[in-house]
N, C-alpha and C positions, 0 to 999 in steps of 0.2 A: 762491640769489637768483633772483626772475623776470625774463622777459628783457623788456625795457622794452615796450609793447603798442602798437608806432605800425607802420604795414601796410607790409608786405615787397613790395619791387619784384620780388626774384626768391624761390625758396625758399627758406628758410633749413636746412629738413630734407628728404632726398627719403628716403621709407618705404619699403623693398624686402618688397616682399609675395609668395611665394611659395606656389600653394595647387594640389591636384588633388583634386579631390573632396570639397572640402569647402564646399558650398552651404547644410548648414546650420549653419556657424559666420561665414559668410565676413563679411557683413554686419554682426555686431558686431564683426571686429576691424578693418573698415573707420572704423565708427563711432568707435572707440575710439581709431584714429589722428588723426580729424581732429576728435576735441571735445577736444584736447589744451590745457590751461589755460594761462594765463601767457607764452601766444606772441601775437607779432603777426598779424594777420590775412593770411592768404595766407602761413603761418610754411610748412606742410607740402605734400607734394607727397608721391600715390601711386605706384610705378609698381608696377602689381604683372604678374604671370608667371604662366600658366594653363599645365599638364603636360599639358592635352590631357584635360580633364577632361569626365566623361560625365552630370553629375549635376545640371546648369544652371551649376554656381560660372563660366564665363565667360559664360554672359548677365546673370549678375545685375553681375558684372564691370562687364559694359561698359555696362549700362544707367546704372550709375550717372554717368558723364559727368566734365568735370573737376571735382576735379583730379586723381581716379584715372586714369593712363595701362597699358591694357592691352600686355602683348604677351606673343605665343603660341610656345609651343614643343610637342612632341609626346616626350613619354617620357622626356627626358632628366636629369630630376632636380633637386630644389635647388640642388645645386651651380652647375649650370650657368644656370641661371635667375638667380642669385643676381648671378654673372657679366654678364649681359645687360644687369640693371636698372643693374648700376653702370655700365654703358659709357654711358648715357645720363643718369642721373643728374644734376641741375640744383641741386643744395644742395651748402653747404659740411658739409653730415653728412649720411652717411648711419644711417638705422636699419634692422635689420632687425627682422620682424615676417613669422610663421607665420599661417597664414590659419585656424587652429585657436586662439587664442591672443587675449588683447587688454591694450593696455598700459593702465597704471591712470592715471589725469586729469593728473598733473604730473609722467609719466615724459619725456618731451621738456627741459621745461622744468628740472626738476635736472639734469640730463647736458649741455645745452648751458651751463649756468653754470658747472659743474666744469672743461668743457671749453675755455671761453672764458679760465675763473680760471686755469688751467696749461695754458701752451701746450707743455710737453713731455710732457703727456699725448696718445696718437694713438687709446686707444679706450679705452672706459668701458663698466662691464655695473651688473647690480645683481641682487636677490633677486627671487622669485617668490612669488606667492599661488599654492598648487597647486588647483586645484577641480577638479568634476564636470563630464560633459558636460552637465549643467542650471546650473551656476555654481556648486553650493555648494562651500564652502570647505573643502575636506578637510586643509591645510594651511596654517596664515597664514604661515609661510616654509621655504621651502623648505632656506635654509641651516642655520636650525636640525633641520630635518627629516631632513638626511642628513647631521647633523654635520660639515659641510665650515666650511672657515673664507675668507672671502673672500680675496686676494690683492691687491697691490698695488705699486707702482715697478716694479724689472726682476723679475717674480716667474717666470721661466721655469721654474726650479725645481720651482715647484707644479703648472704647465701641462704639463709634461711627463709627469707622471701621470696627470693628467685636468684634466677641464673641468669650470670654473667658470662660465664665460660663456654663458650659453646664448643659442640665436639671439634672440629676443623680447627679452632683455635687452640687447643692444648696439648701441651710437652708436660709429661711429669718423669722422675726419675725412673727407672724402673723398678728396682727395690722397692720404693716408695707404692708405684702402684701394686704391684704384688703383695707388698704387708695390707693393705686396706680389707675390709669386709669386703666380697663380691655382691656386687647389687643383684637385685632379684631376676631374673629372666625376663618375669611380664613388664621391667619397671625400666621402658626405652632410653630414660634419661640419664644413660652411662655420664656424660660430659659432669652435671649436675651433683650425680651423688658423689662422683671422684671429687672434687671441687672443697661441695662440704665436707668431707670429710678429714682432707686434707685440712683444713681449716679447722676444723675441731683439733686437730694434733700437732699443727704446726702451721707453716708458714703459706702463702701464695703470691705471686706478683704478677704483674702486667706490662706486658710492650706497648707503653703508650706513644703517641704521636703518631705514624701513619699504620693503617690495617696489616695484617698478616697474615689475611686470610678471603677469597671471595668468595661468598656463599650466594648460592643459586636457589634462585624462586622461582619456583614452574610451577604444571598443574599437578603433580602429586605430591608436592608437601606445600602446598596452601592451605590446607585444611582450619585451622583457625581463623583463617582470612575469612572463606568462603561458605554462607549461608547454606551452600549449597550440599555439603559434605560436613552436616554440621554432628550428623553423628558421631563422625569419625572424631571432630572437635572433641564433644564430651568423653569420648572413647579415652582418649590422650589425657585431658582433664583428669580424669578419674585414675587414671595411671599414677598422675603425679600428685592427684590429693595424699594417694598412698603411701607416696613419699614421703611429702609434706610430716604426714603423721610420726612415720617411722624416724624423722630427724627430731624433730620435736618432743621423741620417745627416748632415744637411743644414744640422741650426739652427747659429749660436754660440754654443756652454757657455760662452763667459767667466766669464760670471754665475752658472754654476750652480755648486754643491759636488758632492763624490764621492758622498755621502752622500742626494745627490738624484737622482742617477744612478742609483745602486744600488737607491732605491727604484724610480723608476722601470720601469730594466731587471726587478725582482724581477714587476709588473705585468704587462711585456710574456711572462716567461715565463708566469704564470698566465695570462692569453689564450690565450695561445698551448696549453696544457694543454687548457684547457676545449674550447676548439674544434675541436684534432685529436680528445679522445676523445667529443666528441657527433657528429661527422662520422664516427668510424670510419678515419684517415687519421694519416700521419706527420707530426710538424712538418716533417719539409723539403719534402712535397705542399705545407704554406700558408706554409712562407717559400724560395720556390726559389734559389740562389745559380749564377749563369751567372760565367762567367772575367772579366770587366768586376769584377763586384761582389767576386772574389776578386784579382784586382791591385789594388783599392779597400782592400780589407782589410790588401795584404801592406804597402800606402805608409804605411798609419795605425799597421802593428806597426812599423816601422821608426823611426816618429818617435815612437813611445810609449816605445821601447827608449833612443832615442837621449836624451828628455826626464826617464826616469825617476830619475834621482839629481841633476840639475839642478833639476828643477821635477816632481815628483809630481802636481800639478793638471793640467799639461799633458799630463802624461805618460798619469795618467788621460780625458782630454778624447781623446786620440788613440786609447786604445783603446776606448773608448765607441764612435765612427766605425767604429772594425774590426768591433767587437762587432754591430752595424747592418749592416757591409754581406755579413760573413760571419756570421748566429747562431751557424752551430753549431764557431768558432775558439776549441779549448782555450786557445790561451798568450792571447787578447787577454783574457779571463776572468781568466787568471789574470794577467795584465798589470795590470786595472783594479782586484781584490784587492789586488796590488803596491803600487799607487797609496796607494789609500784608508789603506792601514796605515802607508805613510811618511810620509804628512800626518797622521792622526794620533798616531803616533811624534814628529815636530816640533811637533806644535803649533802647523802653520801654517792649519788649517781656517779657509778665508776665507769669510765668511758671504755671504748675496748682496749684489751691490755697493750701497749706499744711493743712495737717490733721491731726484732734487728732491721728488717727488709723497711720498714717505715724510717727509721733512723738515716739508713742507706740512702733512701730517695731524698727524704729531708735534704739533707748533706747536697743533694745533684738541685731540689728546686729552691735553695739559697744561690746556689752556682747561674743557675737558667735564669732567678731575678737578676742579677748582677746582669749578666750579658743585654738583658733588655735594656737598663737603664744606660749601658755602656755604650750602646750602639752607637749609630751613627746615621742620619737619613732615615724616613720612613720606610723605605722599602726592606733594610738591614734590620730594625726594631722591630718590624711584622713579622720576621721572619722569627728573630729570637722570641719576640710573645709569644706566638704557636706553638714553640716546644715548653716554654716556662708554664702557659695554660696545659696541654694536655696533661703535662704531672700534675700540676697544683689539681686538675679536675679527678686525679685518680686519688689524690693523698686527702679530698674532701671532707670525707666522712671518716676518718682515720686519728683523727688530732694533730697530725702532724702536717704545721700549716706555718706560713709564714706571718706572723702578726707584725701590723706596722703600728710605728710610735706615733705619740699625737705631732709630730713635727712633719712624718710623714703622709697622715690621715689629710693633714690643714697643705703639702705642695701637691698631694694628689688632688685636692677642692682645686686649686689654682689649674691644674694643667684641665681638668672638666671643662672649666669657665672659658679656659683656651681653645677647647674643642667645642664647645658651643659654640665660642664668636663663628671657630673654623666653619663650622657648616651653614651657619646660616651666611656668612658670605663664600658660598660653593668652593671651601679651600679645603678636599678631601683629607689631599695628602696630607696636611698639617693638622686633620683631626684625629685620622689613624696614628699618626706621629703621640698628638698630644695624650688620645686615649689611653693608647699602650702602654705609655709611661705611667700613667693613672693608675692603672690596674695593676701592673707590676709594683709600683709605692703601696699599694692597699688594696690586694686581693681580693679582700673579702670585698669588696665593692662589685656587687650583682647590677648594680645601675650602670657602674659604666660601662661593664663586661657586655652587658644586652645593648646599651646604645654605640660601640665599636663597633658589632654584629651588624648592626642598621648601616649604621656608615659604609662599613665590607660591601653590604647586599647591594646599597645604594649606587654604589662605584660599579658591580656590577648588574645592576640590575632593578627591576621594585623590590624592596623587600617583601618577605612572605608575610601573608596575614598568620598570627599566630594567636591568636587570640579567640576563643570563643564565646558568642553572642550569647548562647545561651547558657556559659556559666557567668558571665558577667551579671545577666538578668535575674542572677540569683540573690546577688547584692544591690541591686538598683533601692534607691530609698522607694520605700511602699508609699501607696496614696495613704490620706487618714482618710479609714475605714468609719474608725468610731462617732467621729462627729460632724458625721457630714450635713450640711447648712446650717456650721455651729455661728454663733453671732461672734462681733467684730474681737472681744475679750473672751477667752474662754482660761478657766481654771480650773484646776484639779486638787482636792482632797479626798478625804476616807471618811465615812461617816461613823466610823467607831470614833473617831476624834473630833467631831461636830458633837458627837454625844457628851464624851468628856469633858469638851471646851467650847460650850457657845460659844464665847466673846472671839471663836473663829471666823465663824459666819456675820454675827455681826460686821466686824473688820470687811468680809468681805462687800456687805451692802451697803457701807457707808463708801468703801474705792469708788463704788458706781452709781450712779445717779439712776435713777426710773428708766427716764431714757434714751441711757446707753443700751447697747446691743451688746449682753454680757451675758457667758453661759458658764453654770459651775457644775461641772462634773462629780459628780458623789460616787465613789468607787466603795464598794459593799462585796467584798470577796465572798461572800457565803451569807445564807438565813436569806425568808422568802421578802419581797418588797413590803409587804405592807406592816409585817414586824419594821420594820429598819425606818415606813416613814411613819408608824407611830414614837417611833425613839426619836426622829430627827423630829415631830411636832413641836416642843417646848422653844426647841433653839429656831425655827423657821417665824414661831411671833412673835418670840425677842428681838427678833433682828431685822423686824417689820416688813417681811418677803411675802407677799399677796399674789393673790389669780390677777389679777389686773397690773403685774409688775411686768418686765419688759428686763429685768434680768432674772432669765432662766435657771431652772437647775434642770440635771440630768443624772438621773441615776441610774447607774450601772451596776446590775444585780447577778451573780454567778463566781465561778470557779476564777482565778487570776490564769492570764495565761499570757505568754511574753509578748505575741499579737497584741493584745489588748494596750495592756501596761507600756507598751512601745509608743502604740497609736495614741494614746492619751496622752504620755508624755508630748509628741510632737506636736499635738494641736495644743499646750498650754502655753496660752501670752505669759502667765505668769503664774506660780504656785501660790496655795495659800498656805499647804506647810508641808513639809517630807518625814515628819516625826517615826511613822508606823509604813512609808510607803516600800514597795520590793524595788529592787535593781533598777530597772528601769527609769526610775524618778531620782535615783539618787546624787544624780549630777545637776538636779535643781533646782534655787536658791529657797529659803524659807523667807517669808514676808508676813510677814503678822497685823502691822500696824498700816491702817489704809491710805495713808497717804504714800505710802514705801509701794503698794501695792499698785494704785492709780499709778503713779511715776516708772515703774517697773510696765505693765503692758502697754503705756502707752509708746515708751523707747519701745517695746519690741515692735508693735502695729506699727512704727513710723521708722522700722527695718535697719535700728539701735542707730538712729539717729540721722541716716545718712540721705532718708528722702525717697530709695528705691532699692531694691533689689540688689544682691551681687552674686557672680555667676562663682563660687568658689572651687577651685582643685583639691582635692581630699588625696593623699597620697598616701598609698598602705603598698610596705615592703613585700610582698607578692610578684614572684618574678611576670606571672600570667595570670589571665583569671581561672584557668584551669587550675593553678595552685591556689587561688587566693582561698580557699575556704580553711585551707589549712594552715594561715598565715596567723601569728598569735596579735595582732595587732589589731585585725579587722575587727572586731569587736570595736575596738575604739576608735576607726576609721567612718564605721557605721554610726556611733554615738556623736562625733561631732557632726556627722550629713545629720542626723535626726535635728540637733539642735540648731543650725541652720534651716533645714525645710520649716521649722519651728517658728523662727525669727520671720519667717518672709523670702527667706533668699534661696536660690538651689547650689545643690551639693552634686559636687561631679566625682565620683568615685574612681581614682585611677590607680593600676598594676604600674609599676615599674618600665616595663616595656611601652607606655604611654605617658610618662612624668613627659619628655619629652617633645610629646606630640602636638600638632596643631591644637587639636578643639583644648587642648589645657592651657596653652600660650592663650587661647582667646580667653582665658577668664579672666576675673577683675582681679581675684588674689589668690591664694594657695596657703593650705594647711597641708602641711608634712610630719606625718605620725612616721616619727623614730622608731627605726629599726636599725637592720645589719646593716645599712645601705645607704650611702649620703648622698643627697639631693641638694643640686644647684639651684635653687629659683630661679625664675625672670628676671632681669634688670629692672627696676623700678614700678612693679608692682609689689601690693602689699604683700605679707609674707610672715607666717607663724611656725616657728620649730615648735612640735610637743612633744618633749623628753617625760614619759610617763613614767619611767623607771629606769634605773641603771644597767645601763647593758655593757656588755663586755667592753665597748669605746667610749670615753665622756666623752661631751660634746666639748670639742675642742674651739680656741678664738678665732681660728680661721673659720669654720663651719657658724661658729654663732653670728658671725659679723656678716654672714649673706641674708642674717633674716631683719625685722623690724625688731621682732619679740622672740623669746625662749623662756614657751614655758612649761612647768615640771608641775607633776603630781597626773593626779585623775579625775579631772574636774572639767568634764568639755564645755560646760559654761563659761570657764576663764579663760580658754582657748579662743572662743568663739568673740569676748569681750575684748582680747588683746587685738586679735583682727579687725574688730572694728573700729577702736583706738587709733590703729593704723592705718586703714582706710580714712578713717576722717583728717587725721595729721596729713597726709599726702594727699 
């Protein structure tokens, strides 16, 4: 809302301008503060800070007169300038504003409403227009640009790993900024430490939906871009490792989880990486630890020790501070491991605490769902999506989210299936129509949210490739390594259990006759071969296995390693038992008696029955492949390709952003590993839901009725069996 337009006795905003050498931007971000819309006259006030600049930027300063108020310093940095302007400062807010930079006509004007509407809010930011050093628009936001998701309430959490607020973008109260710690001089990243900090103490929010701010890329602040000026990178880097450190030392984690910690810390080691080996130097050269910061360490292991079976959160918060003020202390490491695993062994992972300001929005994105579904016309419901998405994408990581019923889960499946028909017969409008409404019934639906996106790009344009080839290549099913020109049967056991149990071996030489083309793998994790084929001698004459036989063994001698045990797994037609076997084996069946055995490889060699080959879609909830490694499901997405490359057939591994795509419509059927994210199948091909576990949605009748089969537990063997069952019926 605008703030009412009758003329301000004193300021109402003072604009912290900060600039060295830049004379030819300085003037439009002067302009741009003070044509600021929906304020009363005499709303803003400049003070800005010259670094001692050699390029004109402080004559043109001062020529300009009030209500721009100069003041001079020589070298000493934003930070410190930042510092200056606030000590004299004559508004109830402050904003800051880069002299490269300019805010857009009713950035003031939103941020003082939000500000005024919640008073437990102390600072507010918002998104950016990225442009050229000529204005053009190289990015209309910046948040969708580097995939960040806005933050909100006590969101320290997020701030701990980086920034969201960037300077141009934030209004904090003035009191507010004045009671804070003053950041350090050398530590440029004013925006950042106000932020977190605020957030350790109270509240922040964001002006979500269009930007409030355009922020300018040229050639002197590219520097992290540019190979070229990479010292200056590490320079910056190292500024904010120090940061990093001093948050991680100093803030209160109340609010935050183990799990936000852990990411974090995981960051500060990657900094920390990059910039000892582009420097050439030791991490303990760029994080030094003097006897202060190690009696700092030994107070926080003490009370970590002392909180850990009492309170695991605390107990992790304590060694976080250790972790901070000693890096390189093995036990607070493994202290804050300690932590993390007995929160979640309980079950007590406490989300971050809820806020008034999360409560607030809440309240606005139930209001913004309504208007979606209320619309009327595609063009009317695109419109109201876009505002209901940009909240929902700020209130993300917050908890405060809108959950839909299974009544609503099962008309959001319906309106998908509508949008499918829609596009495959070029009916845009009615697939945007049908999406929106999808997404607004079921939020958390990331499938349909990325296939609306497609549709958008489509209507305008190709969509962007977004996918990368070579983290996809990271997950592609591996050749089998292990047994290459293994014959037509190949199986797998352990020879500690050959030793125990001839009548294993036996079983297996009766499934196969002389000659078949049969190979049996003997997995020997440790001790040298010819111990292991003196222990396997008794059971190899029992079970009348000769040089002149024509079913093979193979033994494999050494350390287990998930390679290995993967690639044996994939090449077995059939097990001969899983008694003693690691992970990898565990999902395949035990067969003992050889007629079970012969009847088991020869369905698999004859591609469980069906005669050839099927091209199947493997579908794991991973929005891209650039997330997928961090998607909890892959694991089992990878398990059922293994067991298909297994069988004979190929396994086509798909992100989300591809469920949809051509080369998956050409397969013969589809496996959908359940996650956050429901998937429409094809019409009439075959089609397996696997519910491995219970996740925050049961799989409702709507969702179960698009498939053939649904099936639960952790057994990609039954997955793989249901598929086939289905395949052969159809």
């Amino acid at each position: 809302m605008p703030v009412s337009p009758v003329a301000a006795a004193e300021p109402l905003i003072t604009c912290i301008l900060t600039a060295y050498d830049y004379a030819q931007f300085v003037e439009r971000a002067v302009a741009s503060a003070l044509g600021q819309t929906g304020l009363p006259d005499g709303a803003v006030e400049i003070v800005a800070v010259d670094d001692g600049s050699t390029d004109g930027t402080l004559e043109l300063l001062e020529a300009m007169g009030p209500p721009v108020r100069v003041l001079r310093q020589q070298g000493l940095g934003p930070t410190v300038g930042t510092n200056k302007a606030l000590d004299v400062a004559r508004g109830r807010y402050v904003a800051l504003l880069d002299a490269d930079d300019e805010w857009l006509p009713d950035k003031l004007a939103r941020q003082v409403a939000l500000l005024e509407a919640r008073p437990e809010v102390g600072l507010v930011y918002g998104d950016m227009e990225v442009v050229d050093g000529d204005g053009r628009v190289l990015q209309p936001s910046n948040f969708a640009w580097t995939r960040q998701r806005p933050a909100v309430g006590r969101a320290l959490g997020t701030f701990l790993g980086r920034n969201l607020a960037t300077t141009s973008t934030i209004m904090l109260r003035t009191e507010v900024a004045r009671s804070l710690p003053r950041a350090p001089g050398w530590a440029w990243c004013r925006d950042w430490w106000m932020a977190a900090y605020v957030c350790a103490s109270g509240e922040i929010d964001c002006v979500v939906g269009e930007p409030v701010t355009r922020y300018r890329m040229h050639g002197s602040n590219l520097s992290a871009l540019d190979d070229a000026q990479r010292e200056k990178t590490l320079r910056l880097w190292h500024r904010d490792l120090r940061v990093r450190r001093i948050f991680l030392r100093e803030l209160d984690l109340t609010s935050v989880t183990l799990d936000e910690i852990a990411a974090a810390w995981d960051r500060f080691v990657w900094f920390t990486g990059q910039i000892a080996g582009g420097r050439g130097v030791s991490a303990a050269e760029l994080l030094p630890v003097d006897d202060a910061d190690r009696a700092a360490a030994a107070e926080a292991l003490r009370a970590a020790r002392a909180a850990l079976d009492a309170d695991p959160l605390a107990a992790g918060h304590a060694a976080t501070r250790a972790l901070a003020a000693d890096p390189f202390g093995t036990e607070a490491a493994a202290l804050l491991g300690a932590a993390r695993r007995r929160v979640s062994e309980a079950g007590v992972v406490r989300p971050p605490l809820r806020s008034v300001a999360q409560d607030h929005r809440l309240h606005e994105l139930h209001a913004l769902r309504a208007a979606v579904l209320d619309a009327s016309g595609a063009a009317a419901r695109l419109q109201a999506y876009q505002r209901f998405d940009a909240l929902r994408t700020a209130l993300a990581d917050t908890g405060a989210a809108v959950r839909a019923t299974a009544e609503e889960r099962d008309r959001a499946l319906d309106l998908r299936e509508a949008g499918l028909a829609a596009v495959a017969a070029g009916r845009s409008a009615d697939a945007v129509d049908a999406y929106a409404s999808a997404v607004a019934l079921h939020p958390a639906d990331e499938h349909a949210r990325i296939t609306l996106a497609d549709v958008l790009a489509a209507v305008g344009g190709p969509a962007p490739e977004r996918s990368s080839a070579e983290a996809r290549a990271m997950h592609e099913v591996a050749p089998l390594g292990e047994l290459d020109g293994a014959r037509a049967f190949v199986g797998v056991t352990f020879a500690s259990e050959l030793v125990a149990d001839p009548a294993l071996l036996r079983a297996w030489a009766d499934a196969f006759d002389e000659d078949d083309d049969a190979t049996l793998v003997i997995y020997a994790p440790g001790g040298d071969e010819a111990a292991v084929v003196d222990a396997l001698g008794p059971a190899l004459v029992a079970a009348g296995i000769g040089d002149d036989d024509r079913r093979d063994l193979a033994l494999v001698v050494g350390a287990p390693t998930p390679d290995r045990e993967a690639g044996l797994a994939r090449g077995a037609n059939v097990m001969l038992t899983r008694g003693a076997a690691p992970d990898a084996f565990g999902d395949l069946p035990a067969r003992h008696g050889a007629a079970a055995l012969r009847e088991h490889a020869e369905r698999r060699w004859d591609f469980d029955g069906l005669g050839r080959a099927l091209t199947v879609a493997v579908n794991v909830c991973a929005a891209r492949w650039d997330d997928a490694g961090a998607a909890p499901d892959m694991a089992a997405a990878e398990a059922v390709a293994d067991e298909l490359e297994r069988r004979g057939h190929r396994a086509v591994l798909r992100v989300a952003e591809e469920w949809d795509g051509a080369e998956a419509h050409g397969c013969d059927a589809t496996v959908h590993v359940r996650g956050a994210w429901a998937y429409v199948p094809p019409f009439g091909r075959p089609s397996v839901l696997w519910d491995r576990h219970a996740i925050d949605s049961p799989v409702t009748a709507g969702e179960a009725a698009r498939y053939d089969s649904v099936v639960s537990g952790h057994d990609a063997t039954r997955v793989v069996d249901a598929l086939a069952a289905a395949r052969v019926a159809t």
